[in-house]
C-alpha positions in Angstrom: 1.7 15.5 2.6 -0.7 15.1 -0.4 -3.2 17.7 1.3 0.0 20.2 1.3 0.7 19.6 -1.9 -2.6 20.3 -3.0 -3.4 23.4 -1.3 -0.3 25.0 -1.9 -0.8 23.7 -6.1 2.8 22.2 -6.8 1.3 18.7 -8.3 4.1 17.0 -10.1 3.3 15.1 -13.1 4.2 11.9 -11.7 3.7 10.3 -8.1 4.9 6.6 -7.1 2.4 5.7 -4.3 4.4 2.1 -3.0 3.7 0.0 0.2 2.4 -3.0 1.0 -0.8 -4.5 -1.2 -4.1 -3.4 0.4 -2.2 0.0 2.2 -5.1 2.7 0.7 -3.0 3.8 -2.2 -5.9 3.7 -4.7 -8.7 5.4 -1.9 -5.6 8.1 -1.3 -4.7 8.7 -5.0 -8.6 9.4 -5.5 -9.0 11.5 -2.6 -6.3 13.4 -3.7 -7.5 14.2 -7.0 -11.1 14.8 -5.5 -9.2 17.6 -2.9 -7.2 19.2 -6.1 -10.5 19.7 -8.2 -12.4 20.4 -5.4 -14.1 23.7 -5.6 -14.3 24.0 -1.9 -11.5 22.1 -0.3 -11.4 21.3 3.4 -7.9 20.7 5.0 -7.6 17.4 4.0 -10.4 16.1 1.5 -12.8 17.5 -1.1 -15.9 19.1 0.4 -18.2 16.3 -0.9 -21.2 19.0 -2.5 -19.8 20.4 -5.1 -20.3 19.2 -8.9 -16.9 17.6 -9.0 -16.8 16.3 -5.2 -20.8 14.6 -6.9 -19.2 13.3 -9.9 -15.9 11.8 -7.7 -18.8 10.0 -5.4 -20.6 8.4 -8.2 -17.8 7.6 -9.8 -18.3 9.7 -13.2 -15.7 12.3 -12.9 -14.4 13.3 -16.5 -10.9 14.0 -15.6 -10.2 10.6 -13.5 -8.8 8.1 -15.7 -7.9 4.3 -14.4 -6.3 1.8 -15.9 -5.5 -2.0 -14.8 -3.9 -4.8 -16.0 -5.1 -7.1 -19.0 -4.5 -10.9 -18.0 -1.9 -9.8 -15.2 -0.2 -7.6 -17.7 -0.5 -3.9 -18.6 0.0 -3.9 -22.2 1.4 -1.4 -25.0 -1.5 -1.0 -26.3 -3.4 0.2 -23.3 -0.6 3.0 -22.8 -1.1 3.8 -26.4 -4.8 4.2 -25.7 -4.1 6.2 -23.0 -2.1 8.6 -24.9 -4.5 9.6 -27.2 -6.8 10.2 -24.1 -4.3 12.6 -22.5 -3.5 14.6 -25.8 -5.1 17.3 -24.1 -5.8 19.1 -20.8 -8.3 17.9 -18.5 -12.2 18.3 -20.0 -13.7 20.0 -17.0 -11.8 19.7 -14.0 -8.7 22.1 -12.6 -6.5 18.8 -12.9 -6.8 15.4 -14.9 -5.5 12.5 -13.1 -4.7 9.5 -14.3 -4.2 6.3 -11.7 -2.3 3.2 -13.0 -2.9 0.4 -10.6 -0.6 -2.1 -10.4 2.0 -0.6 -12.3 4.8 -3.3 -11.9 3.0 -5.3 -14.3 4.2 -3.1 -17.4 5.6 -5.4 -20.0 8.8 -3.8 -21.4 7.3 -2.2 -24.3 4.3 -0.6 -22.3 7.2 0.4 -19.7 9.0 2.6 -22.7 6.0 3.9 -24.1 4.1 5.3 -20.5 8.3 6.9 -20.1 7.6 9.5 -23.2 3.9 9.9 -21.7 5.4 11.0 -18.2 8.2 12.9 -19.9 5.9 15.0 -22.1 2.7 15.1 -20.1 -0.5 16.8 -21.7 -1.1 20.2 -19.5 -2.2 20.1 -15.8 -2.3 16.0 -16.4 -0.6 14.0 -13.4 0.0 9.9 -13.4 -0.2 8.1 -10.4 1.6 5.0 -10.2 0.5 2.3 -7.2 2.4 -0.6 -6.9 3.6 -3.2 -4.0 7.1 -3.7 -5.8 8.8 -0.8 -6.7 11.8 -2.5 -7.9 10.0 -4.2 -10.4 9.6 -0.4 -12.5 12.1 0.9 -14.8 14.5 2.8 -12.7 13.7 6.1 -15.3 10.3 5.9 -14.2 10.9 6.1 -10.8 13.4 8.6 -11.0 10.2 10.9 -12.8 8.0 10.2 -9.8 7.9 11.7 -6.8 7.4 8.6 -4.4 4.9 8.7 -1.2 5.7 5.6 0.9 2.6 3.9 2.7 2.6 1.7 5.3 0.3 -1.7 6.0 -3.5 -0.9 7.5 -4.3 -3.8 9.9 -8.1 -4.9 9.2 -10.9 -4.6 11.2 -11.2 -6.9 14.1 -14.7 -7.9 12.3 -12.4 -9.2 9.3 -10.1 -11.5 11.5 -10.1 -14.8 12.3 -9.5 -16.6 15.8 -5.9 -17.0 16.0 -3.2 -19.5 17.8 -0.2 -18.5 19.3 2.1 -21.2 19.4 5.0 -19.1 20.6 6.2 -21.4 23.7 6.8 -24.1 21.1 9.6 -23.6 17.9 8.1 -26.9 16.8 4.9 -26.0 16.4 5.6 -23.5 15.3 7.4 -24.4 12.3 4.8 -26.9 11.4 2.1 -24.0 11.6 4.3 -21.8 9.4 4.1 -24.5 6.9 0.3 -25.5 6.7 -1.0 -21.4 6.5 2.5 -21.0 3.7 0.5 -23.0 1.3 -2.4 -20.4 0.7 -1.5 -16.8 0.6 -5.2 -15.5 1.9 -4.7 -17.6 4.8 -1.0 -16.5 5.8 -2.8 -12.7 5.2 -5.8 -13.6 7.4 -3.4 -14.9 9.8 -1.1 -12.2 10.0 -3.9 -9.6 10.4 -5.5 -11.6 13.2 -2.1 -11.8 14.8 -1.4 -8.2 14.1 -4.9 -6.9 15.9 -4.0 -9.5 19.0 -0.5 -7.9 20.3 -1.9 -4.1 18.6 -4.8 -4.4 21.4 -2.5 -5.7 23.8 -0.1 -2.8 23.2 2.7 -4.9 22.3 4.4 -3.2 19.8 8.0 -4.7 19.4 5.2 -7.7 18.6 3.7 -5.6 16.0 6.8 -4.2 14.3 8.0 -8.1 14.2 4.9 -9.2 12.1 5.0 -5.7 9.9 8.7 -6.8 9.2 7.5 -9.8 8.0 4.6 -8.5 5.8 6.7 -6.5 4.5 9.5 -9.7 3.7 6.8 -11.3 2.1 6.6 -8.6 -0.6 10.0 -9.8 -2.1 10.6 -13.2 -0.6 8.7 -16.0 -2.6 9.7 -18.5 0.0 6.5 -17.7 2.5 7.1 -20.5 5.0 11.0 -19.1 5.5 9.2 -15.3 6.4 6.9 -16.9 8.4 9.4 -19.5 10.5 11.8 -16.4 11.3 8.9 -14.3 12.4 8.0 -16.6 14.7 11.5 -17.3 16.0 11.6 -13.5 16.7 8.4 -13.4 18.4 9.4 -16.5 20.5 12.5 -14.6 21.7 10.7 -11.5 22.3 8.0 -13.4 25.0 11.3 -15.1 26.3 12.5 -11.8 27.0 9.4 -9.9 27.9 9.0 -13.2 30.6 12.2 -13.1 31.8 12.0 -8.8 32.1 8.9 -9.7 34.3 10.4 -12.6 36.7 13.5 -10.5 37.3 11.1 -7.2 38.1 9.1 -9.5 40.9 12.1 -11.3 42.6 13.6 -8.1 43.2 10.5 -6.2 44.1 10.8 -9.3 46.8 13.8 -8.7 47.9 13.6 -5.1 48.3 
């Protein structure tokens, strides 16, 4: 989609990139900007030889601006500074970009003040917004961005840890639920592993169960309820899958 955009030249000046944390939204937004000012684009990325592709690789491109939050908050005074940085047009490139990660920490005063930005951008200037919890934005800013959805990227098998799959026991499995609930890293290292298991098995109702509750855990505080239900749907799942398997034999038998 971003790729379209880009070749055709019909860049908004806002885009809300929202998904799950860790889904690629920061590597897409700079690719994205890397294709725009490309002066050679491929289909779908910048060329990676000319000056700006260079300046995108070692990270010194004048028309890529990023900003994060302070303390766990993005502040007025970092969307002031940003204004006077936008005044005008981009310096060198075709486009200026400017990529605001995390953007659902915006206090309420940095919220208002990046709405006038967006409203009266400086010329070819876009802002892209990346954030896991889009309800947390002022509905006005939203309604100013054009939103591109991404889903969770499992990690590589290298990254995971041995897993246990306690799914012929509820017990258990509650009681697992509760030890990995009490670190966040270890219910994400968990849920990866589990995620690669039944993704090389080619269980996929298995992997649509654990992306539901990724996706739970984004708005649900209480980790060890996600976890628990996910478990009891995965339980029911092999219950069904067995008993889909048992029946198939006994009346391959009879037959």
């Amino acid at each position: 989609m971003l790729s379209g955009i880009a070749k055709h030249g019909r860049i908004a000046n806002g885009y809300l990139f929202t998904g799950p944390v860790n889904s690629g939204q920061k590597e897409a937004a700079i690719a994205f900007a890397r294709l725009v000012n490309c002066q050679v684009p491929l289909d779908n990325d910048g060329c990676g030889k000319c000056a700006p592709c260079l300046k995108f690789n070692k990270d010194i491109f004048p028309d890529l601006l990023s900003l994060e939050p302070l303390k766990q908050k993005i502040k007025i005074e970092q969307i002031k500074q940003l204004a006077a940085r936008t005044v005008h047009g981009p310096y060198e490139g075709k486009w200026r970009f400017v990529i605001i990660d995390k953007a659902e920490k915006m206090t309420t005063e940095s919220a208002n003040c990046f709405l006038k930005l967006l409203e009266e951008p400086a010329e070819r200037t876009t802002f892209i917004l990346l954030t896991f919890n889009e309800s947390a934005l002022l509905p006005t800013i939203v309604s100013r961005c054009q939103k591109v959805n991404f889903n969770y990227l499992p990690r590589k098998a290298e990254e995971t840890k041995e897993i246990d799959l306690p799914l012929h026991d509820l017990v258990q499995s509650s009681r697992l639920a509760g030890e990995i609930a009490v670190d966040k890293d270890s219910v994400r290292e968990y849920l990866d592993g589990l995620l690669y298991h039944y993704y090389q098995k080619r269980e996929f109702a298995k992997t649509k169960i654990i992306l539901s509750c990724l996706r739970k855990m984004i708005y649900n505080v209480n980790i060890k309820l996600c976890l628990e239900d996910m478990f009891i749907k995965l339980y029911t799942n092999e219950q069904s899958s067995r008993k889909a398997t048992f029946t198939g034999r006994e009346n391959v038998r009879t037959a």
